[in-house]
N, C-alpha and C positions, 0 to 999 in steps of 0.2 A: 666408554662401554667396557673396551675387555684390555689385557694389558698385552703388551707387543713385545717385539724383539729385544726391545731394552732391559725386558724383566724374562728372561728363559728358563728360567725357574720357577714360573709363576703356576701355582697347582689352584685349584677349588674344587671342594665337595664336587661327587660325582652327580646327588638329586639337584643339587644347586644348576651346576651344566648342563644337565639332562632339560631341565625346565628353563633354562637362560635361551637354548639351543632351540626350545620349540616342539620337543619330540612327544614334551609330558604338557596336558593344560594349567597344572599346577604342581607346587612340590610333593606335596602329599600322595599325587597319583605316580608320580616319578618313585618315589619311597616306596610305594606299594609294588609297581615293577621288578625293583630291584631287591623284594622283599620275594616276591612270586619268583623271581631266578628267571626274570626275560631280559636280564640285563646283562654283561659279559665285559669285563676292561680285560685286553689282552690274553682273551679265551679263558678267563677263571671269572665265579661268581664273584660278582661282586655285593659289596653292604653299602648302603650309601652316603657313609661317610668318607669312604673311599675316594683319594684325593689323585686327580686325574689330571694330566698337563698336555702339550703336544707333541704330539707323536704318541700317543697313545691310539690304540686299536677299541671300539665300543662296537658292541653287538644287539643291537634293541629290535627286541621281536613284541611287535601290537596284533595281534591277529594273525593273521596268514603271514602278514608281510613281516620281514625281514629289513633292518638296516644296519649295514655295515661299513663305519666309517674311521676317517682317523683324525685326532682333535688336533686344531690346526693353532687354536686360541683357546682363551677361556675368559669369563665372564663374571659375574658375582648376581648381577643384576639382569633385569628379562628387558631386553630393548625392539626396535623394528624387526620384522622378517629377515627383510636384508640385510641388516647386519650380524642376524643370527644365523644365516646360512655361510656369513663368514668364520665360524667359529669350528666349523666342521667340513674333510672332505670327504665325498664318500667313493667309496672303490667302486671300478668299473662292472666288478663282479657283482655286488650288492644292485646297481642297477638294473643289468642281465637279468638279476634273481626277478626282482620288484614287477620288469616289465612281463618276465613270463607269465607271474602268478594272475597281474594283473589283467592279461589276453585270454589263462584260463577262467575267470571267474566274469570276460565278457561274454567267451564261447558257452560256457554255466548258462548265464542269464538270457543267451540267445535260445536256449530251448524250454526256458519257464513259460507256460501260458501265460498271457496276460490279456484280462478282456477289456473290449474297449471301453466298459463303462461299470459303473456300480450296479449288481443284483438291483433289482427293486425287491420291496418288501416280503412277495409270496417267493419271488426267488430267493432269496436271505434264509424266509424259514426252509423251506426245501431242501436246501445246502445243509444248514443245525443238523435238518433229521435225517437226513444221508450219515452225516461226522458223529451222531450220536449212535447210529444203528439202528436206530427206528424204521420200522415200514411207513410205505403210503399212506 
């Protein structure tokens, strides 16, 4: 899968890793990332042919979240989960970060109405011509 302590030298593309590692579904949306500047090797933007090994520091922001990790291995090829969660560890901080966002966006959604069931149909239009500005 990925090469070890015998090759310490061993660098790959940074969309290659990104997408090996699991954090992008394909290379193209990894590129795109790292295109859009949600991506960071050792606090500088990086391009993504930017060639990355261990001990390197990555910064990938998807949405709200945040992850901050340091590369532990590297890959060429996309293999199991498991083995792709060896390839990276992530700092305790970047968890902290992860678990807060994630507790605020449950407390968020614990005050979203949500009704028990679907409108039926007069209720449906009712709702339109409320969002449209229409009267009765």
């Amino acid at each position: 899968m990925g090469h070890r302590d015998d090759q310490p030298t061993a660098k790959v593309r940074l969309d290659r890793w990104l997408w090996a590692a699991r954090f992008f579904k394909t290379r193209r949306l990894a590129v795109e990332a790292i295109k859009g500047g949600k991506v960071e090797v050792d606090g500088v933007n990086a391009k993504p042919a930017r060639e990355v090994g261990a001990g390197n520091r990555v910064r990938v922001r998807k949405g709200a979240i945040t992850f901050e990790v340091v590369v532990r291995d590297v890959a060429n090829q996309r293999g199991p989960a498991k083995v792709a969660q060896q390839l990276y560890e992530e700092t305790p901080e970047s968890v902290a970060a992860r678990e807060k966002v994630r507790e605020q966006q449950r407390m968020n959604a614990a005050f979203v109405p949500r009704p028990d069931h679907r409108p039926d149909k007069r209720s449906r239009r009712q709702l339109a011509r409320v969002k449209r500005g229409g009267g009765e």
